[in-house]
C-alpha positions, 0 to 999 in steps of 0.5 A: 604543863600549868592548867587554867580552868575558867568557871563563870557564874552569875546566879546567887541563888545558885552559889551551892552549886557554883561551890560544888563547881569550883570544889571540884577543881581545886581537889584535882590531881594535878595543879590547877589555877581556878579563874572565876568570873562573875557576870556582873553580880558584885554581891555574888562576887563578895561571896566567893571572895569570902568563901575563896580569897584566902587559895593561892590558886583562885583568881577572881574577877566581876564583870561591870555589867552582865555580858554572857557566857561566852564573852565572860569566858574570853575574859577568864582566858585573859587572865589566866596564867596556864598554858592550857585553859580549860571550862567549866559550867557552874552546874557540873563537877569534874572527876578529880583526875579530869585536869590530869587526863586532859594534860595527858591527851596533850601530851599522847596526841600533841593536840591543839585542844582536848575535850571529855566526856560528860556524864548525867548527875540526875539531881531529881530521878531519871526520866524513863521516857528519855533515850540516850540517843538524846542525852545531848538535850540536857548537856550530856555526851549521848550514845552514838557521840564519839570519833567512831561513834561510841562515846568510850572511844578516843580520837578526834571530834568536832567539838566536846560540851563547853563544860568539858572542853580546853585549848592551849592558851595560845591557840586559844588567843589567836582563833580570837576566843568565842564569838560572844555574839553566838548563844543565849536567847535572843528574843524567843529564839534560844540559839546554840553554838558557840563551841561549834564555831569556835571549834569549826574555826579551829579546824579551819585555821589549824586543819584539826578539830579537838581531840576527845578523851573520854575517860576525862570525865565532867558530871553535869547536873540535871535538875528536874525542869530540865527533865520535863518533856515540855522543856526537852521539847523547847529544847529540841526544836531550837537546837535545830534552828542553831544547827541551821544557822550554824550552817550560814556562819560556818559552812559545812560544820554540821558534818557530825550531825548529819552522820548522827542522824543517818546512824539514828534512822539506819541503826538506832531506830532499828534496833529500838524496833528489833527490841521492842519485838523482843521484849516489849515494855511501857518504858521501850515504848516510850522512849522509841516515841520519845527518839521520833518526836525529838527527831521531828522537833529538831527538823521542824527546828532546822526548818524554822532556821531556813526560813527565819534566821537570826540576823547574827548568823548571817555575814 
């Protein structure tokens, strides 16, 4: 089984980054065809010639003009020869054994698409006010994540982070790819989803979701604006406002969601609570506050979506 992997990129500045990114796959334990494609920045493009145009397994394209994460991924999945394609973030790095793995859960469960599990490369420190109830603020597989609600175990899911999700390619072609118009700011709303949709769509054409591996491991890097609790804040509330108008586009697709949140309130609070009384400290204290106000923000959020949602969401 040939596997493709598609890394967009579009930042120059960011090309240390991106070489990690694509370092990462070209060292994997099994063959693998790295498709990059830069979002309309031709000097970037010349960079990565330079630094990749003599590997047989690289193939590069620019795009004419920025056109999205989304939309450059369609392209990367056009131009790829493997029968798996898989996606990577430029600001990740895949385990060696990722492809591996990934091609081994094809094979285990004859799956449609296979996910992983993505892991915190903290490139400034940990914050200590943040429960990992809410990891998913920073793109990273947060506790309570998973098929039984453990994000060790495997089985079936709704969708995994994009920078850790892969489809085979002709199941991929004939769902139409990404909607390219789900996701990135759209004026100051900042909307989420497009793994969402595509996968809601999946299991609606094909009657499965995607299957999470977890040992299919993807690092993401989390840099220190990323750990500030204002830009969490932001964050948080307009994930909300994307589950609600997710909601509008894909009927019933915020299953998982709902079944988090009752796990929050029921068990994760709780138990915060229960250790709290046990053994109280500042950094207990402060991520219990941190888990209720993220909460709040994300249902202010959502209530925004109901009351104001994007035009794009509503068909």
């Amino acid at each position: 089984m040939r596997v493709s992997v598609v890394l967009c990129t579009y930042d120059e500045a960011s090309f240390e980054r991106f070489r990690d990114a694509a370092d990462s796959v070209l060292a994997q334990s099994h063959p693998t065809e790295l498709v990059v494609v830069v979002d309309g920045t031709p000097t970037l493009a010349e960079r990565v010639r330079e630094t990749y145009g003599s590997h047989d397994d690289v193939l590069l394209y620019c795009n004419d003009e920025n056109r999205g994460l989304l939309e450059s991924r369609n392209t990367g999945v056009e131009l790829a020869a493997g029968d798996v394609v898989a996606f990577l973030d430029d600001d990740a790095r895949a385990h060696p054994r990722w492809v591996e793995r990934l091609v081994a859960a094809y094979e285990r469960a004859d799956a449609l698409a296979v996910g992983g599990r993505m892991v915190p490369e903290w490139v400034a420190d940990e914050p200590s006010f943040l429960p990992a109830e809410f990891y998913w603020l920073v793109g990273v597989t947060h506790r309570g994540f998973g098929p039984g609600g453990d994000e060790h175990e495997e089985g079936e899911v709704r969708n995994t982070f994009g920078s850790n999700l892969s489809f085979r390619r002709e199941v991929f072609t004939s769902l139409g790819g990404f909607d390219p118009t789900i996701g990135g700011r759209k004026g100051d709303r900042n909307l989420q989803g497009g793994e969402t949709e595509l996968c809601a769509r999946l299991r609606e054409e094909y009657g499965e979701g995607v299957h999470y591996t977890p040992t299919a491991v993807v690092a993401h890097k989390v840099f220190d604006y990323r750990t500030k609790p204002r830009w969490l804040a932001d964050r948080a509330f307009w994930q909300g406002y994307s589950k609600r108008a997710m909601e509008g586009l894909v009927p019933d697709s915020t299953g998982e969601e709902s079944a988090f949140l009752r796990r929050l309130l029921t068990e994760f609070v709780p138990g915060r609570l229960r250790g709290l009384s046990r053994e109280p400290t500042g950094e207990k204290v402060l991520q219990l506050f941190s888990l209720l106000a993220f909460t709040v923000l994300v249902g202010l959020g959502y209530g925004y979506g109901v009351f104001s949602p994007p035009e794009e969401f509503e068909r």
